[in-house]
Each structure stands twice: as C-alpha cells, then as structure tokens.
C-alpha positions as CSV (number, residue, x, y, z in Angstrom):
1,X,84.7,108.9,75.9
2,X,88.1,110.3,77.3
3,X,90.8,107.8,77.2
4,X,93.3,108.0,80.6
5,X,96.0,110.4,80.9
6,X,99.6,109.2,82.4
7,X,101.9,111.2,83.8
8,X,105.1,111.6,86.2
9,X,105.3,113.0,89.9
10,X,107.8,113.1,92.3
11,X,105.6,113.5,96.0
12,X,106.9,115.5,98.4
13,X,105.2,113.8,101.8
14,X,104.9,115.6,105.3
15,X,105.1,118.9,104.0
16,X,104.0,122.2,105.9
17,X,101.4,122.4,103.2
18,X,99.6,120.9,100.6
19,X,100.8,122.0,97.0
20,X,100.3,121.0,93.0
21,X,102.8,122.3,91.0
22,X,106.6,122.6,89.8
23,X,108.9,120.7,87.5
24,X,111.1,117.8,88.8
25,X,114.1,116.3,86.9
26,X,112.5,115.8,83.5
27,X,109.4,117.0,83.7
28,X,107.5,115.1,87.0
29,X,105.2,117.2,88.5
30,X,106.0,117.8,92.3
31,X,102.9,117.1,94.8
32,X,103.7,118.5,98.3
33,X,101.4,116.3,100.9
34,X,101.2,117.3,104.6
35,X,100.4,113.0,105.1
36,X,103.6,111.7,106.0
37,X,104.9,108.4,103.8
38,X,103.2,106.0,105.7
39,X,100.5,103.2,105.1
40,X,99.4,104.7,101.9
41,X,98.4,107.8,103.3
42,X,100.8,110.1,101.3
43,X,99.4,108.2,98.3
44,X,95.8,109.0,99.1
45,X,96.4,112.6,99.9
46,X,98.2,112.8,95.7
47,X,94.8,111.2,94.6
48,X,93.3,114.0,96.7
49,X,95.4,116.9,95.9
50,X,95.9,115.8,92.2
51,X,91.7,115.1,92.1
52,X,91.3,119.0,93.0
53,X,94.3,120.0,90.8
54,X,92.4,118.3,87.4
55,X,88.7,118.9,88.7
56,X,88.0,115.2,89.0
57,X,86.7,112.9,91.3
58,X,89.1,111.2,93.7
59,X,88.7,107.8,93.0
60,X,89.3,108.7,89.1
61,X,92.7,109.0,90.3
62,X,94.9,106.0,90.1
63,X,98.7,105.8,91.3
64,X,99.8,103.3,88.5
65,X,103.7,102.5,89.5
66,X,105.8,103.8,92.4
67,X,103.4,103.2,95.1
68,X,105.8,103.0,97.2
69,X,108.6,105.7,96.2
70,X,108.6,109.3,95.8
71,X,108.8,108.7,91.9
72,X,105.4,107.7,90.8
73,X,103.2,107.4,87.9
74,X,99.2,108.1,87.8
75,X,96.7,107.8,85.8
76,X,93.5,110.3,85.9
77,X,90.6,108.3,83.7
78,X,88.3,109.6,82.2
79,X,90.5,112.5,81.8
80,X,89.2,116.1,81.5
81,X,89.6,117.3,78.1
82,X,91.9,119.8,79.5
83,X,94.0,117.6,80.9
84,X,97.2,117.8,79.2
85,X,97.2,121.6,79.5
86,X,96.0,121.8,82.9
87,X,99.4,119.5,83.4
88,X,101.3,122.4,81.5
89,X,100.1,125.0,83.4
90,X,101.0,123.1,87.0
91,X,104.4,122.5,85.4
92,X,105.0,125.9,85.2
C-alpha cells in the first residue's frame, strides 16, 4: 500500500489559465487556478488541477494546512509510485 505524499504549494487563484508547475521560494510548487479565492473554490480547483497533474482521483487529494492562504500543504494518498518524481518534474 502507498503511504501519503506531503508537499508545499503556493496557489495562484483567478488566473487567466489553469497551470501545474514552477518553483516558489523554497521549493512550493505554484498551482495557477482560474477559481478566484473564494468559498473554497480555489481550493477545490488545486485538488482538481493537482488530481490531473499526479494521475489521481480528486478526492485523493487533501489540502492539509493553509486552507485559507496562498501557502498550503497537501497531501495526495495513496500516492502514485511516481509521485515524488512527478513532483520533480512539475518543479522544473
């Protein structure tokens, strides 16, 4: 069974389009979202984009802290067993 993977994102909301990929700071990969920061619908369009990004299903994406910021941790479980180099890749 694949254990979760954590990492880092800094979300980019009510952007012209929607994009995975690109370093931020120290290492948070940037999510552009066209849903604007509103009711959680920025945060449900990064499950989205991020599910896509990883080849998972939607809901086995979790925002973990930062619900509420641009800064925010999630959580993909089960993780692909790709997963950390799929991250590498989106980094850049």
């Amino acid at each position: 069974m694949a254990e979760a993977f954590r990492f880092a994102v800094r979300v980019k909301p009510g952007a012209r389009r929607e994009a995975v990929g690109g370093r931020w700071g120290d290492g948070a990969l940037v999510v552009a979202v066209a849903a604007p920061a509103v009711e959680g619908k920025a945060n449900e369009a990064v499950r989205k984009a991020l599910a896509g990004a990883f080849g998972v299903r939607k809901q086995d994406v979790e925002v973990v802290a930062g619900a509420r910021g641009r800064d925010k941790v999630v959580q993909v479980d089960p993780a692909p067993a790709d997963a950390r180099d799929v991250l590498e890749r989106l980094l850049g």
